[in-house]
C-alpha angles and dihedrals in degrees: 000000000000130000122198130191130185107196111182112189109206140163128076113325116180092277095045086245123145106210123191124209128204109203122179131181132196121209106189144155157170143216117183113161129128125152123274129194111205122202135228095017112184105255092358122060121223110355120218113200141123114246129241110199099054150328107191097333125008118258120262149176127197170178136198131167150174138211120193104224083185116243096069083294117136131176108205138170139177130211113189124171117184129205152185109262088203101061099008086241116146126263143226084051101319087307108153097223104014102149085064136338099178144146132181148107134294137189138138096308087058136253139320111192133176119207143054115334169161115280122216101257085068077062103044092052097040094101102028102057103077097190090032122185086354123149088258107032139093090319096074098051091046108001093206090081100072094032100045091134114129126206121225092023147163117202134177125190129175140180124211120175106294093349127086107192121177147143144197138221135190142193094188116359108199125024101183128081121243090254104074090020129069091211100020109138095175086235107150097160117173089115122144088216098071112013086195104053115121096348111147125187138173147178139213148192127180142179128202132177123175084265115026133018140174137199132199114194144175127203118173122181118197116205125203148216118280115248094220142352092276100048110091122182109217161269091325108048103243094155089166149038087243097060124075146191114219134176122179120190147200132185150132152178143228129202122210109181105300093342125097130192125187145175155126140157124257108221107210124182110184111196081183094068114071087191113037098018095150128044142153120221104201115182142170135209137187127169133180127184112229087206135324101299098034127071134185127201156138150156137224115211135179125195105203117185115208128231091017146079140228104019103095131116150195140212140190120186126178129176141195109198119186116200101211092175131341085285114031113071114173110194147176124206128191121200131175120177128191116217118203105222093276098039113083102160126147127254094208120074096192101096143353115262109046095097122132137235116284113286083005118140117220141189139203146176137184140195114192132127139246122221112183116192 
């Protein structure tokens, strides 16, 4: 649903100008749920829910809006809250608008914008993840994927011609504690005590044509030093300013026809772990659409851990999506993860307590629907 305004402010200013204002508001959402049943689940057998984090997307609900200051000049800003489509809670750790909470400027050299937001590796990875933030995809295997959003940020993206080029900064990355948020770390920064306390940054370039594209991109997540016995940083371990937590990556995609193809590797390096501080996650990616309204796809990804033995693990994900309309999609979705012995992760990102055993395989598979408005 889109609202459009046109607010013309006349009359004598002190300049005897008469100045005219465009000024435009999106109102737009998502629900994606279904019900899932995961296999093999530690002490309890198969598990039947229905998840709350995603299904294919993750649920949503937002604005957006832009304001024409005249000369190519925009002001712009996102607010962007995101829920749990089984019980109506917030998401992102009970924030009110945790997808995105930003405001800035934007024009032909690109975008500045202040708030909570996306990193660049969220852009990096955009045309390269074929199943995306699904239920079974890249989130189960490194959580910080899909949830590569930074609090008290500055951000700045730009397109020019083929090239995307951006970067983020921020004071304090992640506000919220581990407990209410997947990926939450309780790392508020902004102190005058340590100017380098939970500051993230990152960098990105990308390259797109209409049949094939690549990205190169840099995050870096600093920890800090708890302020007491009983203040923990979580879940990786950055215990000080000094330590960091860092993922490069490097992907891309071709197009032939109607066929795309799609993969790279995401380089991380975790000061914060003292046994498994360095991985690759690899993963590959195809999809072909049947006909117009019905899509197959799927991705095969392996996180490998260097210099030890026994915690990697492996995940195959395939998908069958039905356009009923522009905006109703139903879907199923199959996953089945292998675990090495020391390795018991799930293969289902759509809420916590459905892991193995350790070195247990495990499958799952979901029907739901997706309504975009």
């Amino acid at each position: 649903m889109k609202i459009t305004s046109l607010i013309t402010l006349s009359g004598l200013l002190a300049t005897g100008a008469v100045q005219a204002q465009t000024q435009s508001a999106t109102l737009y959402g998502m629900i994606d749920t279904g019900v899932e049943a995961v296999s093999n689940v530690s002490g309890a057998g198969t598990l039947t829910r229905m998840p709350s984090t995603t299904g294919i997307l993750p649920s949503r609900l937002g604005f957006r809006g832009k304001e024409d200051l005249g000369g190519g000049l925009s002001a712009v800003y996102t607010l962007e809250m995101g829920f749990a489509p089984d019980t109506g809670a917030s998401g992102q750790g009970g924030r009110l608008f945790g997808r995105q909470s930003t405001v800035g400027f934007s024009g032909d050299w690109g975008a500045v914008t202040l708030g909570r937001q996306w990193t660049m590796l969220f852009w990096s990875i955009l045309d390269s993840d074929i199943v995306g933030p699904a239920v079974y995809g890249l989130g189960s295997l490194d959580s910080y994927i899909p949830n590569s959003r930074i609090d008290n940020s500055l951000a700045y993206k730009g397109k020019f011609g083929n090239v995307t080029v951006g970067g983020t900064y921020s004071l304090g990355r992640d506000t919220v504690n581990a407990g209410p948020s997947p990926a939450g770390t309780n790392c508020a920064g902004e102190s005058g005590a340590d100017t380098q306390a939970c500051r993230e940054w990152s960098a990105l370039v990308k390259y797109d044509t209409a049949s094939w594209g690549a990205a190169v991109a840099y995050d870096s997540l600093n920890g800090r030093t708890p302020a007491s016995g009983t203040d923990v940083v979580l879940p990786a371990g950055l215990t000080s300013s000094a330590k960091s937590d860092a993922r490069l990556m490097l992907n891309g995609y071709v197009k032939f026809s109607d066929v795309k193809l799609a993969g790279g590797v995401i380089r991380r390096t975790n000061d914060g772990s003292a046994t498994k501080p360095k991985s690759d996650l690899w993963y590959v990616g195809a999809s072909y659409p049947l006909s117009p309204a019905w899509t197959i796809d799927g991705t095969y990804a392996k996180l490998s851990y260097k210099d030890i033995a026994n915690f990697d693990s492996s995940l195959l994900v395939v998908r069958s999506l039905y356009k009923m309309s522009k905006r109703t999609t139903l879907y199923v979705q199959l996953g089945g993860i292998s675990n090495d012995s020391l390795a018991n992760v799930s293969v289902s990102g759509g809420a916590p307590g459905s892991n193995p055993a350790l070195g247990d395989s495990q499958t799952g598979v979901m029907l739901g629907m997706n309504h975009a408005f």
